[in-house]
C-alpha positions as CSV (number, residue, x, y, z in Angstrom):
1,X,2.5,32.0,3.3
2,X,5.9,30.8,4.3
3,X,4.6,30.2,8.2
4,X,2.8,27.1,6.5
5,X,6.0,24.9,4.9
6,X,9.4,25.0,6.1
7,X,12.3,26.1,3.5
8,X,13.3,23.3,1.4
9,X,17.4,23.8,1.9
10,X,18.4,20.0,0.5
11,X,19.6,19.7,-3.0
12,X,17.1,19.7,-5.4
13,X,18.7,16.6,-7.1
14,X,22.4,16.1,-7.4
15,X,24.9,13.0,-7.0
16,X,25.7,11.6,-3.9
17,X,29.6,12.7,-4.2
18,X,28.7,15.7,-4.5
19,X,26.5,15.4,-1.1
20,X,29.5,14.0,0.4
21,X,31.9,17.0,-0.4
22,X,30.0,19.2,0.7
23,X,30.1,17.7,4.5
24,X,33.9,18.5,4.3
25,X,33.0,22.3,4.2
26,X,31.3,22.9,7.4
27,X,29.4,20.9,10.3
28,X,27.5,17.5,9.1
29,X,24.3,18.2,9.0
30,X,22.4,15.1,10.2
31,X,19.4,15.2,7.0
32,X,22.2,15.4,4.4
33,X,24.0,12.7,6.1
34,X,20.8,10.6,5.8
35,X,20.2,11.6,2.6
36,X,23.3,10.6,0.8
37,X,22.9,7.0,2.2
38,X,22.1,4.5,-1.0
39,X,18.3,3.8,-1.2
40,X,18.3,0.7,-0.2
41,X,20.1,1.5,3.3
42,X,17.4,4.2,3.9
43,X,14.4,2.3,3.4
44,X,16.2,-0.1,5.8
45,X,16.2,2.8,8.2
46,X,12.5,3.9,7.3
47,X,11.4,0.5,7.8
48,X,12.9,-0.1,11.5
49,X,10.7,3.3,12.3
50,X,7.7,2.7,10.4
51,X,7.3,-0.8,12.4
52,X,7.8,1.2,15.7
53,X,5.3,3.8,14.6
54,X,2.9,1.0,14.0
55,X,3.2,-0.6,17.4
56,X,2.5,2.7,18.9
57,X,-0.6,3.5,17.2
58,X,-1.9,0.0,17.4
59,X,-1.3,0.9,21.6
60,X,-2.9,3.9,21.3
61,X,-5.6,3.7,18.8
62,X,-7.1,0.0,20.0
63,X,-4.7,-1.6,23.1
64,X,-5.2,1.0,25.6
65,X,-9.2,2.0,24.2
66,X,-9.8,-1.8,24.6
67,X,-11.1,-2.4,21.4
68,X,-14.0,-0.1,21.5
69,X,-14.2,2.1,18.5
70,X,-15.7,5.5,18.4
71,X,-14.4,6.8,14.8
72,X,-14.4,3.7,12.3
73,X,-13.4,5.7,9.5
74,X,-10.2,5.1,7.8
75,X,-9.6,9.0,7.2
76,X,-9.3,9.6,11.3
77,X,-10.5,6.4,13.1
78,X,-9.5,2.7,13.6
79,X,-10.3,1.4,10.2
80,X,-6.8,3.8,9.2
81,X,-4.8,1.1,11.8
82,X,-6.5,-1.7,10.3
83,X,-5.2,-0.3,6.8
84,X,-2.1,0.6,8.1
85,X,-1.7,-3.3,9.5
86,X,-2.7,-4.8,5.9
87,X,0.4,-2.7,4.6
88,X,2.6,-4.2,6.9
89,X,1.0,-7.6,6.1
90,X,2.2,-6.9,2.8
91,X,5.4,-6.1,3.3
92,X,6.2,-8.6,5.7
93,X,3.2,-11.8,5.4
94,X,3.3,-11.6,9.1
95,X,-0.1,-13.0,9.8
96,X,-0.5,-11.6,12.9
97,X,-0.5,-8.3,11.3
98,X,-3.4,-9.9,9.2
99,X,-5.6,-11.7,12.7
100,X,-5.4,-8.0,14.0
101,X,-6.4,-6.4,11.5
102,X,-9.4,-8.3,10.7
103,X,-10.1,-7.6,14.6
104,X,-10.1,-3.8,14.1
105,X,-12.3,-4.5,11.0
106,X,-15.0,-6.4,12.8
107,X,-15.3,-3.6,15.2
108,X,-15.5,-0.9,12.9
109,X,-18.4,-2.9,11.3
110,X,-20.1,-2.9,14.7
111,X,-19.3,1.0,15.0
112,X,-20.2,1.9,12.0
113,X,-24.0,0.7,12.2
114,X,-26.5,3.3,11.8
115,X,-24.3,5.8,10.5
116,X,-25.6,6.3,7.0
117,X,-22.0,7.4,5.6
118,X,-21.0,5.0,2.4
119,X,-17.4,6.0,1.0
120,X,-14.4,4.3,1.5
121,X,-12.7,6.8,3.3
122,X,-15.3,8.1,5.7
123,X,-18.2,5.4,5.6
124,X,-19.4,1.8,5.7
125,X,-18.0,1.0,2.0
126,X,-14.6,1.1,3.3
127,X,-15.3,-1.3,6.4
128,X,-16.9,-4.2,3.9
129,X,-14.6,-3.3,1.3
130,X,-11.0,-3.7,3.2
131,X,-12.8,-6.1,5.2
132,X,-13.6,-9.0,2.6
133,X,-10.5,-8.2,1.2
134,X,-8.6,-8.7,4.3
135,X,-10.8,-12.0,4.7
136,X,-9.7,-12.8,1.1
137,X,-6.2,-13.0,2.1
138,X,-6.9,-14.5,5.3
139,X,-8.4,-17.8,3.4
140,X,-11.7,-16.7,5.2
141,X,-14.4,-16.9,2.2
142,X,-17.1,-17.1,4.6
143,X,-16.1,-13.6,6.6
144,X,-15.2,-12.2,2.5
145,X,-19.1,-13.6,1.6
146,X,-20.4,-11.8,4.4
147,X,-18.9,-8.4,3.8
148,X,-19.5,-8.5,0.2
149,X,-23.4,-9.2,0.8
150,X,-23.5,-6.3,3.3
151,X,-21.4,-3.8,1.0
152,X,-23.9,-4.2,-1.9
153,X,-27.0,-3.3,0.2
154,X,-26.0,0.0,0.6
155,X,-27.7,2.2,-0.7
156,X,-27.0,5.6,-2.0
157,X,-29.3,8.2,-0.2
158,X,-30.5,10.8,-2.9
159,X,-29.1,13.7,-1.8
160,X,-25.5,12.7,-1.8
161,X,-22.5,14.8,-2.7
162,X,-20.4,13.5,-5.5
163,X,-17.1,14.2,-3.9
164,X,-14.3,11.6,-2.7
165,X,-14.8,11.5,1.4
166,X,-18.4,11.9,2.0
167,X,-20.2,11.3,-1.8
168,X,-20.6,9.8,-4.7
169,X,-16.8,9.2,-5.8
170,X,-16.0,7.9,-2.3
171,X,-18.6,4.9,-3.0
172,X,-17.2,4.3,-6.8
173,X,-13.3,4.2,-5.7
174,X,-14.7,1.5,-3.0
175,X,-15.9,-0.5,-5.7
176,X,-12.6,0.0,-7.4
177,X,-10.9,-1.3,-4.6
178,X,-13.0,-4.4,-4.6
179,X,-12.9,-5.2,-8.2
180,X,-9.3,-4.5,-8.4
181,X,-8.7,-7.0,-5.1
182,X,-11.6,-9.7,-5.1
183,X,-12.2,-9.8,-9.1
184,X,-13.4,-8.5,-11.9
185,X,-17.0,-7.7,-12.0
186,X,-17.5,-8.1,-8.0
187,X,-19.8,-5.1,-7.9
188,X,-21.1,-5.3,-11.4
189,X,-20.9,-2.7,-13.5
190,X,-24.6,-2.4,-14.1
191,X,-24.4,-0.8,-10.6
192,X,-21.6,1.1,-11.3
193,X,-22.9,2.6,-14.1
194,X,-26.2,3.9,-12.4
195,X,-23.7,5.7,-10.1
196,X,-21.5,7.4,-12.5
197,X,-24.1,8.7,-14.8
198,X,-25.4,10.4,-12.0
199,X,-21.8,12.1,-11.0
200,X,-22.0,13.2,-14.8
201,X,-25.4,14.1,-14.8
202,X,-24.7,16.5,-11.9
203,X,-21.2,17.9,-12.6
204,X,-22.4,18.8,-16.3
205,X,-25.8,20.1,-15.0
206,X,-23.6,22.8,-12.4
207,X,-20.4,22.9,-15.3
208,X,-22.6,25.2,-17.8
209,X,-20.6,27.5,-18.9
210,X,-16.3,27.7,-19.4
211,X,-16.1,24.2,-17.2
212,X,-17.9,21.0,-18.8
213,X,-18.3,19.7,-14.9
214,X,-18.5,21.2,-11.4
215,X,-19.7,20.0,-8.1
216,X,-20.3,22.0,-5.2
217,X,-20.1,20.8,-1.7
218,X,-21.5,23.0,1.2
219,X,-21.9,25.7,-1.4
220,X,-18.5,25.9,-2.5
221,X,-16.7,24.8,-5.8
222,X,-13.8,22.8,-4.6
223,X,-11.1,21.8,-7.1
224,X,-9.2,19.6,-4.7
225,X,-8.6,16.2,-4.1
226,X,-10.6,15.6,-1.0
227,X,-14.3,17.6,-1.6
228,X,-13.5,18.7,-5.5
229,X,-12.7,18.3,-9.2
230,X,-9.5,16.6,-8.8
231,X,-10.6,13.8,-6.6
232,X,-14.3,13.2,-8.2
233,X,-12.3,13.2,-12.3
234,X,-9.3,10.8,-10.7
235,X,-12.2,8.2,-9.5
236,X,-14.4,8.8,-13.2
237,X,-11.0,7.6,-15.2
238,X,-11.4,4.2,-13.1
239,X,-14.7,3.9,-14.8
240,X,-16.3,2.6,-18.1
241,X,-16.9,5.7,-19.7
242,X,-18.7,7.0,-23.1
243,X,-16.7,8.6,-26.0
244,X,-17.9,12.3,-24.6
245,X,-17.8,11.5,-21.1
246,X,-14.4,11.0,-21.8
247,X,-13.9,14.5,-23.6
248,X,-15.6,16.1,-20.8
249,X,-13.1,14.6,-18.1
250,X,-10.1,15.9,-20.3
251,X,-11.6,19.5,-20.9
252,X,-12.6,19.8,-17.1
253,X,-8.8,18.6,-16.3
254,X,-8.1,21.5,-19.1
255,X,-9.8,23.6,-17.6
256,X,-7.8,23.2,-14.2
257,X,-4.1,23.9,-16.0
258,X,-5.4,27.5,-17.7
259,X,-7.3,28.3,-14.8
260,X,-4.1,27.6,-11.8
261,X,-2.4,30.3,-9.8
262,X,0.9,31.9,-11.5
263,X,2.9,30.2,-8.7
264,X,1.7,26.8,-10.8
265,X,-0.7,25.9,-7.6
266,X,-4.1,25.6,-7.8
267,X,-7.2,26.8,-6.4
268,X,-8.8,25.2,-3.3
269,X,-12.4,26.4,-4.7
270,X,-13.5,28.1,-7.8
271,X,-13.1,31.7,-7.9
272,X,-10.5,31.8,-4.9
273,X,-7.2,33.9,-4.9
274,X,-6.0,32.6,-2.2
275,X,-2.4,31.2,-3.3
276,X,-1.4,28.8,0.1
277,X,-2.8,25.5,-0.3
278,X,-0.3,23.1,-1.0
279,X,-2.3,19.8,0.5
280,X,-3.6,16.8,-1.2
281,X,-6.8,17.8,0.2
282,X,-6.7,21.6,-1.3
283,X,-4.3,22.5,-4.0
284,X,-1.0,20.9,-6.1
285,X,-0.4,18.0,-4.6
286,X,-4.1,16.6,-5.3
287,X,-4.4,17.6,-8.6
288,X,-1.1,16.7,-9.3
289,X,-2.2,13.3,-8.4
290,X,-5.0,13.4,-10.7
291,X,-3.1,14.9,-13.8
292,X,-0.1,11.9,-13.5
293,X,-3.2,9.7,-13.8
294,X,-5.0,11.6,-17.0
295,X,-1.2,11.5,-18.5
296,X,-0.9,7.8,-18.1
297,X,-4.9,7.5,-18.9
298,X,-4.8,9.2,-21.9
299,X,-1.4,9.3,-23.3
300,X,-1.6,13.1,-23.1
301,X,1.5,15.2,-22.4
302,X,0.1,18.4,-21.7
303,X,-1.3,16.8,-18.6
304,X,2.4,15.1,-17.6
305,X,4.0,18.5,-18.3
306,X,1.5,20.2,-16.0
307,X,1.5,17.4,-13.3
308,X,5.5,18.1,-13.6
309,X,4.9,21.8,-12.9
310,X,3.1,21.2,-9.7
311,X,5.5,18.5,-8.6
312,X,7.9,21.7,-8.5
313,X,5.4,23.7,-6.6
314,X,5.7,20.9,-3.9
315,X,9.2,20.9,-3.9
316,X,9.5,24.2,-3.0
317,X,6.2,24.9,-0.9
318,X,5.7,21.3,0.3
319,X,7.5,20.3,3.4
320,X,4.1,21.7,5.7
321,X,4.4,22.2,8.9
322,X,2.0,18.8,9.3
323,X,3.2,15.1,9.5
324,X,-0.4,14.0,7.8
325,X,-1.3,12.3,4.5
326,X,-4.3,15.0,4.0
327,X,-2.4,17.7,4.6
328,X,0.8,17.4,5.7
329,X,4.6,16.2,4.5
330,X,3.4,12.5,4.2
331,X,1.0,13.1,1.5
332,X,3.0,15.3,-0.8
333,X,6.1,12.6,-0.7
334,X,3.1,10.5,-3.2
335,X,3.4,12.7,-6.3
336,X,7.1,12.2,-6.7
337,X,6.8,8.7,-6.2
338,X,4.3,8.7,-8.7
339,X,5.8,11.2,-11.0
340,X,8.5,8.0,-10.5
341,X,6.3,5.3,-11.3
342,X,4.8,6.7,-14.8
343,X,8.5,8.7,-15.8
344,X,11.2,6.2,-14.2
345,X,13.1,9.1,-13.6
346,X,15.0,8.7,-10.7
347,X,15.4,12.6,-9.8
348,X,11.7,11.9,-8.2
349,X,12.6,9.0,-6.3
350,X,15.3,11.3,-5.3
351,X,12.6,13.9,-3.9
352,X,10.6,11.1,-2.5
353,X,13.9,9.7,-0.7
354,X,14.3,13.5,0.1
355,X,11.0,14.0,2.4
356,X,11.0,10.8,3.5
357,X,14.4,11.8,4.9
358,X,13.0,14.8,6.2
359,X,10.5,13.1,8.5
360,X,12.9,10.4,9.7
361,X,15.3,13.1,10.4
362,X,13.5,15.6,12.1
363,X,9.4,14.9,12.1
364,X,9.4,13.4,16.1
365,X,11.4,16.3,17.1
366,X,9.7,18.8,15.5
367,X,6.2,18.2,17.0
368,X,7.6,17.6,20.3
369,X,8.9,21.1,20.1
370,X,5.1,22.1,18.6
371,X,6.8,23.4,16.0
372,X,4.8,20.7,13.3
373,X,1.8,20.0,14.0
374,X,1.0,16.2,14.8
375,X,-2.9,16.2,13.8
376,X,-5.8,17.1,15.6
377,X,-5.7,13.2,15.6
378,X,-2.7,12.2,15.9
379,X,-2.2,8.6,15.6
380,X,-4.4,8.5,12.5
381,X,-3.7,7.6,8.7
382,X,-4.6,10.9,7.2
383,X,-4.1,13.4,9.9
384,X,-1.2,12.1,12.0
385,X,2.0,9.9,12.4
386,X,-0.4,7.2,11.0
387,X,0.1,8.4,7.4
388,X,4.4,8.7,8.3
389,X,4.5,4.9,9.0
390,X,2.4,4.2,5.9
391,X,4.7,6.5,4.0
392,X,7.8,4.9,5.0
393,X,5.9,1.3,4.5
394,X,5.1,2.5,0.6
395,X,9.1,3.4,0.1
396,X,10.4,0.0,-0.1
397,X,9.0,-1.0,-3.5
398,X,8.5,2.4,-4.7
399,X,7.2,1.4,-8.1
400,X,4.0,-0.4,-6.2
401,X,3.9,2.5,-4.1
402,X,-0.3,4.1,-3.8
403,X,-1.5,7.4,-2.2
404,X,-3.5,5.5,0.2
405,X,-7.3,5.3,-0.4
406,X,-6.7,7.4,-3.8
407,X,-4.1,5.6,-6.1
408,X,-5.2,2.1,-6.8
């Protein structure tokens, strides 16, 4: 198990005197140094990198491919720079950041033709939905017009999986994204509706029996983020839902906390014993995700408590041998933030501010020794240093920080 994280030896959460003092007893070691520095001077430092990171994968991903655009997709493909680009738009309101953006968006519209995929993540929905909300900001209603029209004639093939990257909850979180950024109402919620009734339909159809919902995705019961419970009942708490629709989010959630590992992990499927996973995708982090949300949702401690319990599971088990969001250091970093934004407990900034430190400290050096892995894809938003620079963009306004394409 252990050849999947590295040993979390930084202090769990003390004061930065302390920190200090402790350099006076041995050799400086360069992450503590780091570490101790006031919030504000690291994110000044995280910054500096994440704008370097960005010009690199804007070389790599569309200068030197000459705008042509084989993987669209914001999980692995352009449409993840043209994401990461409207976070730097936002930190900085440089528009050039916006103008090249809205580039890599028209020719992941072109790519993506023909492809018959419709989530936000891994489909169409994603290209018109970032792009008429990139045109939004760009004072383009024409270009926004144009990609609203063309994101509500998709249609929904029948045999769709419900899960967030290629199903049903990938299409809802898109229409999320637009009525949360465009306006109330932009997809209406007659369509919406249609949608989730037939995630419910399906997960309680499958759920008969100790679970009120399940989906299965090529024939296995995932509980994660990515294919599973977690990411399909962290979309259905965005949506207008009935009285026992609700219930039935909240037992399934339930159901999760009495059903995890010992350890306080979670399973990747149902019926697994395998206790490794510690990836948004598979395992703690996702679900942890998803509980923060059910505890702010529904006022319920139960599911903060549990969300807490898993946020220590990370802190031990979480600093992977990956860079990624998906599955790697990058992604786990979101659950103290968030654990942050709904507590204000600064001992998860802290932890936040910890990893972050980690991956400024000793990410680039760590891959070129191929000891961390930098993603089969490697300038990408969920599998490579993508996801880093997005990370490090998020930590200077930490209480507007968002797991990207999950958190709205």
């Amino acid at each position: 198990m252990a050849d999947r994280f590295f040993p979390n030896t930084m202090p769990s959460f003390v004061e930065k005197l302390q920190i200090e003092e402790s350099f006076l007893e041995g050799e400086k070691d360069p992450l503590l140094e780091l570490l101790c520095l006031p919030y504000s001077t690291v994110c000044e430092k995280l910054k500096r990198v994440a704008f370097d990171l960005k010009e690199t994968i804007v070389k790599e991903t569309w200068v030197c491919k000459r705008g042509r655009v084989s993987d669209y997709t914001i999980y692995t493909g352009a449409l993840g720079t043209a994401f990461l680009l409207f976070k730097a738009y936002q930190v900085t309101l440089d528009k050039n950041d916006l103008v090249l953006c809205s580039d890599i968006i028209k020719a992941c519209d072109s790519a993506s033709r023909g492809s018959g995929r419709v989530t936000f993540m891994c489909g169409q929905a994603g290209v018109y939905s970032l792009g008429a909300v990139v045109a939004k900001h760009s004072g383009d209603e024409q270009l926004c017009g144009h990609y609203l029209t063309k994101f509500k004639e998709i249609e929904l093939p029948k045999d769709l999986p419900n899960e967030l990257l290629y199903g049903r909850a990938g299409f809802l979180w898109a229409c999320s994204f637009l009525n949360k950024n465009i306006g109330r109402e932009t997809i209406s919620p007659t369509q919406i509706r249609a949608v989730v009734a037939e995630v419910i339909k399906s997960g309680r159809k499958m759920g008969k029996g100790r679970c009120p919902m399940m989906y299965e995705w090529h024939r296995k019961r995932y509980w994660g983020a990515a294919h599973g419970l977690a990411g399909i009942m962290h979309v259905l708490m965005d949506m207008e839902l009935k009285a026992d629709e609700v219930e039935d989010v909240k037992a399934t959630l339930h159901y999760m906390i009495c059903n995890r590992f010992p350890s306080g992990n979670y399973p990747s499927s149902e019926g697994s014993e395998s206790d490794r996973l510690v990836h948004w995708c598979h395992g703690a982090p996702g679900v942890a995700l998803t509980l923060i949300k059910a505890a702010k949702v529904f006022s319920n401690d139960e599911f903060l408590q549990a969300a807490v319990e898993a946020a220590e599971v990370i802190w031990n088990r979480g600093l992977l041998k990956r860079v990624g969001i998906c599955h790697g250091v990058s992604g786990n970093s979101y659950v103290f933030l968030s654990l942050y934004r709904l507590t204000g407990k600064v001992e998860y900034l802290y932890k936040a501010k910890a990893f972050a430190c980690f991956l400024h400290a000793r990410a680039q050096k760590l891959i070129s020794e191929g000891v961390m892995h930098g993603g089969n894809r490697p300038y990408s938003l969920f599998e490579g240093i993508g996801g880093m620079a997005y990370l490090f963009f998020d930590m200077i306004n930490p209480m507007e920080t968002r797991f990207p394409a999950y958190e709205l």
